[in-house]
C-alpha positions in Angstrom: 0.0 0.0 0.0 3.2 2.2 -0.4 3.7 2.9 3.1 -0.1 4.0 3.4 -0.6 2.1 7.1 2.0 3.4 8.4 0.5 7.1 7.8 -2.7 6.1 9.1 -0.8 4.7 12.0 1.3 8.0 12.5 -1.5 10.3 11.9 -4.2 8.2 14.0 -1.8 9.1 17.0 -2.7 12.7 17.3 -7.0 11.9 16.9 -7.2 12.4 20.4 -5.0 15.7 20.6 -1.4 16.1 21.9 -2.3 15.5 25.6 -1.2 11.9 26.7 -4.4 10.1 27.6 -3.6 10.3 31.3 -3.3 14.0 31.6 -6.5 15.4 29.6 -8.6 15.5 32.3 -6.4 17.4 33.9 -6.5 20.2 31.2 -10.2 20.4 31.3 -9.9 21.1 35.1 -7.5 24.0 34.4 -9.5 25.7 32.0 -12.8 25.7 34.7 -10.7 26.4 37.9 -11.4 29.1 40.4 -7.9 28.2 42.6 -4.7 26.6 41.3 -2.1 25.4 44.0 1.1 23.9 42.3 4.2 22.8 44.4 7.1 21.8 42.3 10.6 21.1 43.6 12.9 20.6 40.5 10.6 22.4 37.2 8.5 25.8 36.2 5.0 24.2 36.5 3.5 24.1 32.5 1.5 27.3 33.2 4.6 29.4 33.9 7.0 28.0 31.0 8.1 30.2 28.4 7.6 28.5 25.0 12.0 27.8 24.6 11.8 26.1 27.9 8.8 24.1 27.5 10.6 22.9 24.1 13.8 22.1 25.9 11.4 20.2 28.7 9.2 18.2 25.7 12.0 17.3 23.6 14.5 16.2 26.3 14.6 12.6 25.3 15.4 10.0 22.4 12.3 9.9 20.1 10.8 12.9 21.9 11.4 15.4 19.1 8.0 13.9 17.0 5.4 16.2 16.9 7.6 18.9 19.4 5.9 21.9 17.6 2.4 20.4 18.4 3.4 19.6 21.8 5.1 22.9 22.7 1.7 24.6 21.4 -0.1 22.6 23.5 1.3 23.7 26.6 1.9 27.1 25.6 -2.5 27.1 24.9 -3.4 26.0 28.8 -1.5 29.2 29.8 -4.9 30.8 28.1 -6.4 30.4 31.7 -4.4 33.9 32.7 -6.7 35.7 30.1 -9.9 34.4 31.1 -12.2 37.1 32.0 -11.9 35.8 35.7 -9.1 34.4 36.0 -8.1 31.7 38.2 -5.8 32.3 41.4 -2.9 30.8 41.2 -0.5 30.0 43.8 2.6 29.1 42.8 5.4 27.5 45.4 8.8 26.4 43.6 12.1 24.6 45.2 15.2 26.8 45.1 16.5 23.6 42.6 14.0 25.1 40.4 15.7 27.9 39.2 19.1 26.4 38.7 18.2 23.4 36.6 19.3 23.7 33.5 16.9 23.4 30.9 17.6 24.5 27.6 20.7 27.3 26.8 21.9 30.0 29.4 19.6 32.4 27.1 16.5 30.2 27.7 17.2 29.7 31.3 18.0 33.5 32.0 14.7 34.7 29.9 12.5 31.9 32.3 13.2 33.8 36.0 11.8 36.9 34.3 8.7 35.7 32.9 8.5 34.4 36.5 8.7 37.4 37.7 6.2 39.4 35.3 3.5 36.6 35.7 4.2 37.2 39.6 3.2 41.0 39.1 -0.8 39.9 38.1 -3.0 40.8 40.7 -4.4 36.8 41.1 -1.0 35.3 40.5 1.5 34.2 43.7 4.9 32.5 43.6 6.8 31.9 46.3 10.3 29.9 46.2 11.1 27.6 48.9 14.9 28.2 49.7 17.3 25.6 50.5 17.4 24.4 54.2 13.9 25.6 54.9 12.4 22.3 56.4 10.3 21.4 53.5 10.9 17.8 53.3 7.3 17.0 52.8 6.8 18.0 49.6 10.4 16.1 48.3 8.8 13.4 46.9 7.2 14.7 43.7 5.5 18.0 42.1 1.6 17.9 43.1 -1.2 20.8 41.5 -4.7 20.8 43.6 -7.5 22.3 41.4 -10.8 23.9 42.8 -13.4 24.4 40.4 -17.4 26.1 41.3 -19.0 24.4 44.6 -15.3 23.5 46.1 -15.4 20.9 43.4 -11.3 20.1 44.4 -9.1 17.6 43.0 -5.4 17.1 42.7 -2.9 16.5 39.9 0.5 14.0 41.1 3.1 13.8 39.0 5.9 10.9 38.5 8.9 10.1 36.4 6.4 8.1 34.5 3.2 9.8 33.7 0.5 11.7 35.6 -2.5 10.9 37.9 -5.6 12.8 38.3 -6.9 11.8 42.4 -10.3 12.4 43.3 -9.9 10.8 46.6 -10.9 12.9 49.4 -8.7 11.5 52.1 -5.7 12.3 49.4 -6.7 15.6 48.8 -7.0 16.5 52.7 -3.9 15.3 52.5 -2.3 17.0 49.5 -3.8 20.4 50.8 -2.2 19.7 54.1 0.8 19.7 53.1 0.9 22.6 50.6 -0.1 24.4 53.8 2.9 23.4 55.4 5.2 24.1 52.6 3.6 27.4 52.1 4.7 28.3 55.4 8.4 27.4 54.8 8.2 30.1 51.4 9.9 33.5 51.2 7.5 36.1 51.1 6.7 37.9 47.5 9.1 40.7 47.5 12.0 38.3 48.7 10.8 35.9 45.9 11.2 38.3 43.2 15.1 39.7 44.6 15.7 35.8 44.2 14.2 35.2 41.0 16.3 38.5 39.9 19.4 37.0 41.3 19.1 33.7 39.5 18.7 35.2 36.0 21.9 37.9 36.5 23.9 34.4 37.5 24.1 33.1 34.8 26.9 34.0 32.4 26.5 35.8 29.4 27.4 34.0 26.8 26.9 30.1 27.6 26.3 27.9 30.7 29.0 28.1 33.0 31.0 24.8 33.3 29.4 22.5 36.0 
């Protein structure tokens, strides 16, 4: 058939959109949130990733460059949430790891702390960085989002090396709101957040990534 399965078979890939099965639900409880909590300890949550480091993120691996552009567009088009005409709010709380993993060129990585920072200046947007030595052992294991829809409709996002989950489990999401409390509490307040994120984009050298 001159190669004609193996089109159908490529093609048939992307029917159900360039979300992995896993995670669409997710996206749909995004777009109709009233509160966003995201904790991540090593990467810029999706939401907050400029479009050069959500491309070095996506195409990391072997075999990971098919379909990047469709991807990258993909996870640039959840960040449509911020222009809603009621926005969500968002609380953002990152590990100090965060902002020295290297993802993508010294370019890419000193451009992402100031996006940080101008998405941190809308009025229903927080981010807080957790620094170093604060205590925050809790939240170590993974990167965890809890979403809250109309009626306090709540559930939570956990993420793995693997894939995603979506957890509607109350007793979970007691938990999971537990312990954003906690880490929360370990954060550096807003305006020391924003000196930090400052700091981390003048580190980096000018022309390349410094030798590790």
């Amino acid at each position: 058939m001159g190669g004609w399965f193996s089109r159908f078979y490529h093609d048939s890939r992307a029917w159900a959109g360039p979300h992995p099965p896993w995670f669409r639900d997710w996206v749909e409880i995004e777009r109709r949130a009233t509160v966003i909590r995201w904790w991540e300890p090593l990467l810029i949550p999706g939401l907050l990733q400029t479009e050069d480091y959500a491309r070095a993120v996506l195409g990391w691996g072997p075999g990971d460059g098919a379909d990047l552009d469709e991807r990258v567009a993909a996870r640039l088009d959840r960040q449509a949430v911020f222009d809603r005409d009621t926005p969500p709010e968002v609380w953002i709380l990152l590990g100090v790891p965060v902002l020295s993993y290297r993802a993508g060129s010294a370019d890419v990585m000193r451009k992402q702390p100031d996006h940080l920072a101008a998405m941190a200046a809308r009025p229903r947007v927080t981010i807080q960085v957790i620094a170093t030595g604060a205590g925050a052992y809790g939240g170590l294991s993974g990167a965890f989002a809890i979403g809250t829809g109309q009626g306090a409709d709540t559930v939570i996002y956990l993420e793995a090396g693997v894939q995603g989950m979506v957890v509607r489990d109350p007793t979970l999401i007691t938990r999971a709101a537990s312990v954003f409390d906690q880490l929360r509490a370990e954060a550096l307040p807003r305006s020391q957040t924003l000196d930090r994120l400052a700091k981390a984009a003048e580190s980096l050298p000018k022309f390349g990534l410094a030798p590790l």
